[in-house]
C-alpha positions as CSV (number, residue, x, y, z in Angstrom):
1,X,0.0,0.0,0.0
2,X,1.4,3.1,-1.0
3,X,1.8,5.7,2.0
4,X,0.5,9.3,2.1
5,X,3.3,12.0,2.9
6,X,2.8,14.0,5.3
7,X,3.3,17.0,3.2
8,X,0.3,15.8,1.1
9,X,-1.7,14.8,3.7
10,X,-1.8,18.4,5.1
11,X,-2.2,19.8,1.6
12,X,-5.2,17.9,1.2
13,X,-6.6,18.0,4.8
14,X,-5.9,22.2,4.7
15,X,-7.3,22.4,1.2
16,X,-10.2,20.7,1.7
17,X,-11.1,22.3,4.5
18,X,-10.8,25.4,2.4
19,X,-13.5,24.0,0.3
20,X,-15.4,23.0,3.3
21,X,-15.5,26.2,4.9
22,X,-15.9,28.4,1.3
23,X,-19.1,25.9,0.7
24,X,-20.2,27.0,4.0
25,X,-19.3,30.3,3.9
26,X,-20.9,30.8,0.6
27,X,-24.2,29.0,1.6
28,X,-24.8,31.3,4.2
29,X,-24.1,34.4,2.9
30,X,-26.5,33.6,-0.2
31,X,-28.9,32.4,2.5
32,X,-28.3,35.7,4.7
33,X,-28.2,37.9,1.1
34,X,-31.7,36.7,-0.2
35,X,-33.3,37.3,3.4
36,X,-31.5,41.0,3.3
37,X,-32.7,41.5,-0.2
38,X,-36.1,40.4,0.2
39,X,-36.4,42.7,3.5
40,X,-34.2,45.3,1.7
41,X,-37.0,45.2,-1.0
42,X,-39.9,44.8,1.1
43,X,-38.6,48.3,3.0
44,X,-38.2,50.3,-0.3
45,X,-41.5,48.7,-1.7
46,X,-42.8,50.2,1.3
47,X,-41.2,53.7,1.1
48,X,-42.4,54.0,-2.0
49,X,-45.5,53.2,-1.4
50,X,-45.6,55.5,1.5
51,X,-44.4,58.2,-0.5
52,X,-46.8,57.3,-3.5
53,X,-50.1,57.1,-0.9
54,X,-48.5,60.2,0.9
55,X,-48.5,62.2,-2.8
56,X,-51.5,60.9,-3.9
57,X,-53.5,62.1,-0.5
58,X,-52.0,65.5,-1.2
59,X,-52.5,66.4,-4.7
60,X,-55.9,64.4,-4.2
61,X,-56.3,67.4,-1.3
62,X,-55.1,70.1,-3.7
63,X,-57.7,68.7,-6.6
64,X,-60.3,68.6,-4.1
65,X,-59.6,72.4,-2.6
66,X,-59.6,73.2,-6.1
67,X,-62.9,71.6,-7.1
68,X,-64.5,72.4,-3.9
69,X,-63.4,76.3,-5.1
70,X,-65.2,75.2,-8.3
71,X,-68.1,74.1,-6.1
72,X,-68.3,77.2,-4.2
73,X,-68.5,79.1,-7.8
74,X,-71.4,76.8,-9.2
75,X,-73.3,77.4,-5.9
76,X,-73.0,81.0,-6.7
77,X,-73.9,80.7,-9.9
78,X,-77.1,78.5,-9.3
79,X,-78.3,80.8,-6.7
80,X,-78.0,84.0,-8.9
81,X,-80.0,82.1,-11.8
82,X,-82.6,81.5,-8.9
83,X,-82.8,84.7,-8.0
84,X,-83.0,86.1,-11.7
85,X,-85.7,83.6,-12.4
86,X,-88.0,84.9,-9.9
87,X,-90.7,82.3,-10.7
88,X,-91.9,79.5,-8.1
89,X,-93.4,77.6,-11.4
90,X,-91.2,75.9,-14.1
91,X,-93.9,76.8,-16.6
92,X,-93.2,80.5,-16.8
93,X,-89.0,79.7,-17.6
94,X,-88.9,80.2,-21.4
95,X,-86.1,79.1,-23.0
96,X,-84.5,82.3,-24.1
97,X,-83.9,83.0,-20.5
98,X,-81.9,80.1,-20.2
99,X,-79.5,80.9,-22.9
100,X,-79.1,84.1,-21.6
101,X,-78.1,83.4,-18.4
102,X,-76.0,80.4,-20.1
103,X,-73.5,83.2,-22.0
104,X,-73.8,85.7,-19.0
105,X,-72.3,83.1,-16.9
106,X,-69.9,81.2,-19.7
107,X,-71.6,77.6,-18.7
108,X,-71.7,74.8,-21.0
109,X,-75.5,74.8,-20.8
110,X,-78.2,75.3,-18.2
111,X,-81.2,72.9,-17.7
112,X,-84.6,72.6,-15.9
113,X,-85.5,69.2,-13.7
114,X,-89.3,68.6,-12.6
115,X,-91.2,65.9,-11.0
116,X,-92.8,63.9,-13.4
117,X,-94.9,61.3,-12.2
118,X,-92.5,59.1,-9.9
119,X,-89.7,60.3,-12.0
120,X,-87.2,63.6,-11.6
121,X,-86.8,64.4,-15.6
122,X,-85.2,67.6,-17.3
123,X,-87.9,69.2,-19.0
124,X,-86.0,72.2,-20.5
125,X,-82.4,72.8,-21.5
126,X,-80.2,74.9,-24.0
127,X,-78.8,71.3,-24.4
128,X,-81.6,69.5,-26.4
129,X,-79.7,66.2,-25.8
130,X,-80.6,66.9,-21.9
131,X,-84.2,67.3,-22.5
132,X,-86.1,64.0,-21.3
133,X,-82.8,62.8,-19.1
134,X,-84.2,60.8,-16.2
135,X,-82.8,61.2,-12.8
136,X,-83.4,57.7,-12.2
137,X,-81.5,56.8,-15.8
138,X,-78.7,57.7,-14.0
139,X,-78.4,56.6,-10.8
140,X,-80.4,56.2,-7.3
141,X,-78.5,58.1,-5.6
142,X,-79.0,61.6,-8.2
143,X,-82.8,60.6,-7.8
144,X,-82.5,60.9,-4.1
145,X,-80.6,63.7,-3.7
146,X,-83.3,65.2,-6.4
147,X,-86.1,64.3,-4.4
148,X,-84.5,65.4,-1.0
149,X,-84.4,69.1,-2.9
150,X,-87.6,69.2,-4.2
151,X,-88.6,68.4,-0.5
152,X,-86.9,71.3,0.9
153,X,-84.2,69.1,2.6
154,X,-80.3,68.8,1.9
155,X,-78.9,65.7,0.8
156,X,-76.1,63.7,2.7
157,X,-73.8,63.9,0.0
158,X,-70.1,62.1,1.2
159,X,-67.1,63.7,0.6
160,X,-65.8,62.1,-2.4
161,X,-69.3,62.3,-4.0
162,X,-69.8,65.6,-4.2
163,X,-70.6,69.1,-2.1
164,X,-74.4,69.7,-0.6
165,X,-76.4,72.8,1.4
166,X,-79.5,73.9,2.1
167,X,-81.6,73.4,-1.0
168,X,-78.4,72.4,-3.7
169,X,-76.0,69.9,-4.1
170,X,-72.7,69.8,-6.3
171,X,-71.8,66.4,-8.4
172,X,-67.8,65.8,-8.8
173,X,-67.0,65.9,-12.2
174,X,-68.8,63.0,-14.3
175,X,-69.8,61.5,-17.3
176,X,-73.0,63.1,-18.9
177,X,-75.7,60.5,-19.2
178,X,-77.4,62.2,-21.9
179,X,-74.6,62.1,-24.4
180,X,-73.8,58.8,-24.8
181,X,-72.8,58.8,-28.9
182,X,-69.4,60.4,-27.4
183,X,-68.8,60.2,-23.3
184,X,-68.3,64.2,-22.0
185,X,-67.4,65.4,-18.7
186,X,-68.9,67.6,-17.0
187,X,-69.5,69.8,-13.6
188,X,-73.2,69.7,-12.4
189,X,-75.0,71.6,-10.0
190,X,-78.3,71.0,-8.8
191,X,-80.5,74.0,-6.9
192,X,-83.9,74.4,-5.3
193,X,-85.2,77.9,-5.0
194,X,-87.3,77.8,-2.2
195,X,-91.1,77.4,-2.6
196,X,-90.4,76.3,-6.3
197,X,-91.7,72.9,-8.4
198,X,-87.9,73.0,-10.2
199,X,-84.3,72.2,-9.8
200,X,-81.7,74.5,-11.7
201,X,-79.0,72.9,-13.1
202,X,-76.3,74.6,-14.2
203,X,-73.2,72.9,-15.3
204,X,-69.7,73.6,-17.1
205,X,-67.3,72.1,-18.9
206,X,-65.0,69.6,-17.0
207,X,-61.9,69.2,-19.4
208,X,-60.1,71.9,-18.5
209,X,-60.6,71.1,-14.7
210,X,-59.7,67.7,-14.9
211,X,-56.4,68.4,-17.3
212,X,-55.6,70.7,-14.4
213,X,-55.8,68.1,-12.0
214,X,-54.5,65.7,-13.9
215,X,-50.7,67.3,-14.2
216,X,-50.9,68.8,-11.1
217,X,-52.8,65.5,-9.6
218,X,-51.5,61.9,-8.7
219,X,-51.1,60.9,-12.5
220,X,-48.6,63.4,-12.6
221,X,-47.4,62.5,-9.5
222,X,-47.1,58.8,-10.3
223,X,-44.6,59.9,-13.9
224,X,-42.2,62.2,-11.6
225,X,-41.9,59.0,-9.3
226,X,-41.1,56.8,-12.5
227,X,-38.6,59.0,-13.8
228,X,-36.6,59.7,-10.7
229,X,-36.4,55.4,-10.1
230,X,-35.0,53.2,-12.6
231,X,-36.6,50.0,-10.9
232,X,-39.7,51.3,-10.9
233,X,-41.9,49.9,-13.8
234,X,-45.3,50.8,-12.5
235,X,-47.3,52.6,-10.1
236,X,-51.0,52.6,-10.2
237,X,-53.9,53.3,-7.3
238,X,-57.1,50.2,-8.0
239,X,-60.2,50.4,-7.3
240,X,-60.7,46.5,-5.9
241,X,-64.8,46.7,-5.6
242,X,-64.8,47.4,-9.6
243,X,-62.3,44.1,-9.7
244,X,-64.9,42.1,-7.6
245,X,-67.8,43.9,-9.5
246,X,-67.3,45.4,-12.6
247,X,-71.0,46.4,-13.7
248,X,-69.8,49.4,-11.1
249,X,-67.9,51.0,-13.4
250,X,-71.0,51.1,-16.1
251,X,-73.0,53.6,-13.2
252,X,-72.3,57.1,-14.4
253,X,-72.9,58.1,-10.5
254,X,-70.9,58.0,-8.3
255,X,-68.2,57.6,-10.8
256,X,-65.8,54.5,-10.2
257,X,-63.1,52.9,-12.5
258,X,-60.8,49.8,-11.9
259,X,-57.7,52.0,-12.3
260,X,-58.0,54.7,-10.9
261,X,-54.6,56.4,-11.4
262,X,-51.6,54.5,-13.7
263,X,-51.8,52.5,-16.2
264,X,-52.1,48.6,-14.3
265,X,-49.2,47.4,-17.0
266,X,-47.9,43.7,-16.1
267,X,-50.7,42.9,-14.6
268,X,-51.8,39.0,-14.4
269,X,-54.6,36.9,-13.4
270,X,-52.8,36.4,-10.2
271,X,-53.4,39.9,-9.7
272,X,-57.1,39.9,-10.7
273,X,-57.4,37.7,-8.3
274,X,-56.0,39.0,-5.4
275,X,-57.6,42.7,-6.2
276,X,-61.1,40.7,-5.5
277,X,-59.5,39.5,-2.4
278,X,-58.4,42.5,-1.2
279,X,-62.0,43.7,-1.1
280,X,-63.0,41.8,1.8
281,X,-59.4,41.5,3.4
282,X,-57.1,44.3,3.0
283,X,-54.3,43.7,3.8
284,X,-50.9,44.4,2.3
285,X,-50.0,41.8,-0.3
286,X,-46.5,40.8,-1.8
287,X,-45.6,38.7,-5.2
288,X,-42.6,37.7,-7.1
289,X,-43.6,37.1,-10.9
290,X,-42.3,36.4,-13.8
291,X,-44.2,38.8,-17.1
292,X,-42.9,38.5,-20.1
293,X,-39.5,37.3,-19.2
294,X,-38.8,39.7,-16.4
295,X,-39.2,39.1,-13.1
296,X,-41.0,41.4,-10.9
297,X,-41.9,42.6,-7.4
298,X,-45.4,43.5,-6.6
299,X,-47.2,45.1,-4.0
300,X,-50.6,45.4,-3.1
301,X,-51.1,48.3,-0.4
302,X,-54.5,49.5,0.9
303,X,-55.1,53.0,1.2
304,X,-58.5,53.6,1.7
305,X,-61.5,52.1,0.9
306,X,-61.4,49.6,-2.1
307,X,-58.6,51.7,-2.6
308,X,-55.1,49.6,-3.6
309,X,-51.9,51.2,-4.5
310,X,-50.1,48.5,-7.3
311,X,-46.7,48.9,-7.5
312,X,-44.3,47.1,-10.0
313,X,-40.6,47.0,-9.3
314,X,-38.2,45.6,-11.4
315,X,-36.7,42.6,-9.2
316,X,-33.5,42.0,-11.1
317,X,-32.3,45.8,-11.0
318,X,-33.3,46.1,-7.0
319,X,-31.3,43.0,-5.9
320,X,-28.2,43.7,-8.3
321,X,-26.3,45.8,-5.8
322,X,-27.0,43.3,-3.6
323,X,-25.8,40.5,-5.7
324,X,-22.7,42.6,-6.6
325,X,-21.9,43.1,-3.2
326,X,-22.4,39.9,-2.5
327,X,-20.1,38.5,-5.3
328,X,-17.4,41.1,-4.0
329,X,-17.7,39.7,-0.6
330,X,-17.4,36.3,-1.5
331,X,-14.8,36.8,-4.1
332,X,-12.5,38.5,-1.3
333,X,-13.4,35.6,1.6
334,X,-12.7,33.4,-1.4
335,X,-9.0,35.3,-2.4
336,X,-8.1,36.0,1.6
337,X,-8.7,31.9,2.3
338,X,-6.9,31.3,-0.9
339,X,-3.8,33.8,0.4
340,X,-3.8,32.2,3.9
341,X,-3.3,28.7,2.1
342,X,-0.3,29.8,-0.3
343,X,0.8,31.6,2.9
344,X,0.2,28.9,5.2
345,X,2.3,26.1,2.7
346,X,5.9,27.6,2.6
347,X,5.7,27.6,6.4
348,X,4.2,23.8,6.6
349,X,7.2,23.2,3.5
350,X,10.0,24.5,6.5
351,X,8.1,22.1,9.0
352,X,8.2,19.8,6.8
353,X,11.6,20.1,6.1
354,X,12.9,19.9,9.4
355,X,11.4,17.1,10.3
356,X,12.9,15.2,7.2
357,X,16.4,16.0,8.4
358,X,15.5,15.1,11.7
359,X,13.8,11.9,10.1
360,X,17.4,11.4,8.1
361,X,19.0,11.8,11.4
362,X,17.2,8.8,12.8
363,X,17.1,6.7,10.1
364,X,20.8,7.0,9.5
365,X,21.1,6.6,13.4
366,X,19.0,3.4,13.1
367,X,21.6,2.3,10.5
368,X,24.5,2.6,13.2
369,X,25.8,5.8,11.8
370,X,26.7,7.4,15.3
371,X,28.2,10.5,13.9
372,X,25.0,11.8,12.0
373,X,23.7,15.1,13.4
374,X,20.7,17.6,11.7
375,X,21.1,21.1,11.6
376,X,17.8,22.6,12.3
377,X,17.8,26.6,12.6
378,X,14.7,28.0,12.6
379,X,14.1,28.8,16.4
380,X,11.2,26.5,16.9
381,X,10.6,23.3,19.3
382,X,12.1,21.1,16.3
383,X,15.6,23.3,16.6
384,X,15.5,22.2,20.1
385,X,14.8,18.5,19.1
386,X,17.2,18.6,16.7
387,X,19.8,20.0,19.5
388,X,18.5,17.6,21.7
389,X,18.8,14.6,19.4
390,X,22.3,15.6,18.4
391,X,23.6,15.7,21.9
392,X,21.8,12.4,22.3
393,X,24.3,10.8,19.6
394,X,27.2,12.8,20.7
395,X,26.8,10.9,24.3
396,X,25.4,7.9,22.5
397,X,29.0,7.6,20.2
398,X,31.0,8.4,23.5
399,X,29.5,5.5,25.1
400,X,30.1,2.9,22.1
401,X,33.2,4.1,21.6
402,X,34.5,3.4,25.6
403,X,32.1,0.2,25.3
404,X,34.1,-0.9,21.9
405,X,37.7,0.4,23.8
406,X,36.4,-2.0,26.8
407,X,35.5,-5.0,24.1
408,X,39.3,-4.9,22.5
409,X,40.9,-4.8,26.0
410,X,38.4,-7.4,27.3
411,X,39.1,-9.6,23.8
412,X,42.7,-9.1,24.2
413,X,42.9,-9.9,27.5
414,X,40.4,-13.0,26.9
415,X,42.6,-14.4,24.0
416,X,46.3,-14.1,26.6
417,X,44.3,-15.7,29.5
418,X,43.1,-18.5,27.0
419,X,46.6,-18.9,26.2
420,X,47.7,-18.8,29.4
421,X,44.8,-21.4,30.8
422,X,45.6,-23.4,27.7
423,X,49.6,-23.6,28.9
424,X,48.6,-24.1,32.8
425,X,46.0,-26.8,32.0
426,X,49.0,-29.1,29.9
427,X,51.5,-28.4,32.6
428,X,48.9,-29.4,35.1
429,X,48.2,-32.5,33.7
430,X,51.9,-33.1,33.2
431,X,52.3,-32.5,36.6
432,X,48.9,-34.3,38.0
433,X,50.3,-37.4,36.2
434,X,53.7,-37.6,37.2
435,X,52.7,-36.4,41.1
436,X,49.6,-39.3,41.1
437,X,52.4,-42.1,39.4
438,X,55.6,-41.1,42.1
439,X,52.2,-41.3,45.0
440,X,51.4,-44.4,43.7
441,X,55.2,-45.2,43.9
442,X,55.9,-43.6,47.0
443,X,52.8,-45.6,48.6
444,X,53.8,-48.8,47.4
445,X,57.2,-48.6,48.8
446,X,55.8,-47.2,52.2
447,X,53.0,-50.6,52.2
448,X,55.9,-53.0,51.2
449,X,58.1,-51.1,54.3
450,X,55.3,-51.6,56.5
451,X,54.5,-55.1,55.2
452,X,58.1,-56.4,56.0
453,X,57.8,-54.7,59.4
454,X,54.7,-56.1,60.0
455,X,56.4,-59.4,59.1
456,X,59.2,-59.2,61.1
457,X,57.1,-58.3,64.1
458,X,54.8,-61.0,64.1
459,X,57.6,-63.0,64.6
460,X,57.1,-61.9,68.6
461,X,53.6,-62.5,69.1
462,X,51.9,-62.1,72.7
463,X,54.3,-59.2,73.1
464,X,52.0,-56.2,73.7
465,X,54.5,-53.7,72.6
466,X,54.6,-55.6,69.3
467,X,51.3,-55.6,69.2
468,X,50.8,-51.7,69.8
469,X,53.3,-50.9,67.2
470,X,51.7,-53.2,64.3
471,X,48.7,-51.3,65.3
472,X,51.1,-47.9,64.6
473,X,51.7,-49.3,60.9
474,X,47.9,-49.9,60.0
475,X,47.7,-46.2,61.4
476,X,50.4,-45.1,59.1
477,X,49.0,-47.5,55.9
478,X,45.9,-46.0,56.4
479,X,47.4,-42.4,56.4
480,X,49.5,-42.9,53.8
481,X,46.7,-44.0,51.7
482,X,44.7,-41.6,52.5
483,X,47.3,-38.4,52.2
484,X,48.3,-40.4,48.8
485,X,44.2,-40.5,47.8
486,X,44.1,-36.3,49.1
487,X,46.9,-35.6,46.7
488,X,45.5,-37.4,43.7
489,X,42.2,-35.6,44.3
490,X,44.0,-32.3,45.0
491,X,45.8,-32.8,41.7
492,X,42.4,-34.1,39.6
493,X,40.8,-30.6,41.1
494,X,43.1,-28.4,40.3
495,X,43.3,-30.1,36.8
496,X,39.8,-29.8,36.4
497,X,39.6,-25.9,37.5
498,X,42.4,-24.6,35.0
499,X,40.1,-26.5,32.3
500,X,37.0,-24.6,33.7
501,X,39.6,-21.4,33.9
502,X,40.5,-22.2,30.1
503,X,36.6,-23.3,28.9
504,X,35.9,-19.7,30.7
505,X,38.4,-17.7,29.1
506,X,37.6,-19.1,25.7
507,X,34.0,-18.3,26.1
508,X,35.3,-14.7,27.3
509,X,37.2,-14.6,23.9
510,X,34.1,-15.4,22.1
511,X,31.7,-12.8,23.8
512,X,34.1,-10.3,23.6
513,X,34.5,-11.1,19.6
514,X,31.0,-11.2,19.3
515,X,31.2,-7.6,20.8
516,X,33.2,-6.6,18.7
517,X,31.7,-7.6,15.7
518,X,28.4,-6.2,16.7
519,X,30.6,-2.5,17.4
520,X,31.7,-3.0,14.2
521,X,28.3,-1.8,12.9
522,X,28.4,1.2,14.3
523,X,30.1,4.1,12.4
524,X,32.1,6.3,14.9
């Protein structure tokens, strides 16, 4: 099995780490980015909507103080007719009168309402077109307010819908329901002289009011927003009853359209949808949709009643700082781990090094090469193993060296007392044979002395001197055997000890050239 360097090891181990941690890294901050870019997005959405609503309620304010000017001039006007007319029956008003007062007071036409039956119709007019209109054609709510001034009462017109007093009421500008081969716009005014069977009802031209209010109103508004904000593909204020009910926007009063202000581009059923939703639950909507290849962000924001502000933002162009910034960040995490690992591998290469000259050192020491030593200089812990390690074989070669001096004393010394034992042990047995033959000699001639004496003194037996001194020479037989026996045995022990002395040094000589052969290993 091939091995794995340690140098590779670590390169592996450090670089994938790298990976480990980049992965890690990255997956976060894309995690961490889309949450800040969708509540980046969600707070601009909403500033902008803010600012939209807060622009739309104050050019909706100036229109309004404007028409509600224009108001206070048609009440004028409808009174001074009144009071010109000076006739509590519609029957006497001739139609020259009406003209008159129609160019005296630059309106676009002046008509007469009476009750007809269960019906409030316009009986005269400098408008033939008017003449025959129904109240009730139009709308309830015009019939009503009719009726309430024919009664003597004031109607309880709502803000949006118009101005009321005592005896007249003022419609916001509207569609006329009497010319219908071409929809016009106009400003009605409806009056009551007091004690009189008619309703005056002056009105005036609308165009010019409403292209007033249109640059100067949220339309115009909605364009300067646009232009100021690249991301920004539309802005438009719904009306979500009309979405849930459309036959509302047919009613000529009170006047309602789907889109109110804007233009409702990019819109999708999804969005139809969630207008008609909106009427029973307003709340504040969000989507992410795709239209025609681009991907948008849109908000739904309730303003007022069946009131929604649409907004459209271009997705892509709103998270692209983000996305920039992100790529930036991640590019330099990426190039400052990259730098730390080119840094970090010419100071694992010295490590590395080191430690192969220290693992030189040992192998070579392992061989028996006593005199190796590594020369590590770079003032960390493995300088002062190295150090440590080399004064290790510097004590390490002094001690084989005295131990291999010993071994060629002790080997000389063996091989002379070999020599020596092998001389002593020859001579000994030399000299145990000739000592054990002149005993043996020396004893026999001391038994046949004693044998001869013995001899000659049995020749006196009953003599008790005799007898005492034959006991004397088994005495000295028996001691002369006996010293002759301690000699021979002296001489057979001594023999045998210079052999041991000799098989001792020999073994000596063998040990210490074993020794020697062993030091030989070893380079000093």
């Amino acid at each position: 099995m091939r091995r794995i360097t340690l140098r590779k090891r670590f390169l592996v181990q450090v670089f994938s780490l790298l990976i480990v941690i980049a992965c890690l890294f990255g997956m976060l901050q894309v995690y961490f980015m889309n949450r800040q870019i969708e509540a980046d997005i969600y707070e601009k959405s909403l500033l902008i909507a803010r600012g939209v609503e807060q622009g739309i309620e104050e050019t909706e304010l100036a229109s309004k103080m404007i028409e509600h000017q224009i108001d206070l001039q048609m009440v004028a006007v409808a009174r001074h007719i009144g009071d010109l007319l000076r006739t509590p029956e519609a029957r006497h008003i001739r139609y020259e009168q009406l003209e008159e007062m129609k160019e005296r007071f630059q309106l676009a036409g002046l008509t007469i309402f009476e009750r007809k039956g269960d019906d409030i119709v316009a009986t005269k007019s400098t408008d033939p077109k008017d003449i025959g209109f129904s109240t009730k054609s139009y709308g309830k709510t015009v019939y009503a307010y009719a009726d309430t001034l024919l009664k003597g009462g004031m109607p309880r017109v709502a803000g949006e819908e118009g101005y009321a007093s005592q005896n007249i009421f003022v419609l916001p500008i509207v569609q006329s329901g009497s010319h219908k081969d071409k929809p016009r716009f106009f400003k009605y005014a409806y009056y009551h002289p007091p004690g009189s069977d008619y309703i005056i009802n002056p009105f005036i031209q609308a165009g010019d009011v409403y292209q007033f209010t249109k640059q100067a109103g949220p339309d115009q508004l909605i364009e300067q927003i646009k232009r100021r904000s690249s991301y920004i593909k539309d802005i438009s204020v719904l009306n979500a009853a009309v979405f849930k009910n459309p036959a509302l926007e047919t009613n000529f009063y009170p006047p309602v359209k789907k889109i109110e202000y804007g233009e409702f581009k990019y819109h999708t059923k999804q969005d139809i949808d969630m207008m008609k939703e909106l009427v029973d639950n307003p709340a504040k909507k969000l989507s992410v949709q795709e239209v025609n290849s681009e991907k948008l962000y849109k908000v739904f924001l309730p303003i007022s009643d069946h009131r929604i502000l649409y907004l459209v933002l271009d997705y892509q162009k709103m998270t692209a700082p983000f996305y920039n910034y992100s790529i930036i960040l991640i590019a330099s995490s990426l190039l400052s781990l990259l730098s730390l690992f080119v840094v970090t591998i010419p100071f694992f290469n010295r490590i590395y090094e080191n430690i192969q000259k220290l693992k030189r050192q040992m192998q070579q020491l392992a061989a028996g090469d006593l005199t190796v030593k590594s020369h590590v200089k770079d003032g960390s812990e493995l300088e002062e193993l190295s150090n440590d390690v080399n004064q290790m074989v510097q004590k390490l070669n002094v001690l084989v060296t005295d131990v291999k001096e010993q071994a060629v004393k002790t080997q000389r010394s063996s091989v002379v007392l070999e020599a020596e034992a092998s001389r002593s042990v020859e001579k000994m047995y030399e000299l145990a044979v000739g000592t054990t033959l002149q005993s043996r000699e020396w004893l026999n001639e001391i038994h046949a002395f004693l044998d001869e004496m013995a001899n000659v003194l049995k020749a006196f037996p009953g003599d008790q001197k005799v007898m005492t001194v034959l006991e004397k020479v088994e005495q000295m037989r028996v001691i002369a055997n006996d010293r002759t026996a301690v000699v021979t045995e002296m001489t057979i022990q001594l023999s045998d000890l210079l052999k041991e002395l000799h098989g001792q040094s020999k073994e000596l000589s063998y040990i210490s050239n074993a020794l020697l052969q062993q030091m030989s290993r070893f380079i000093l």
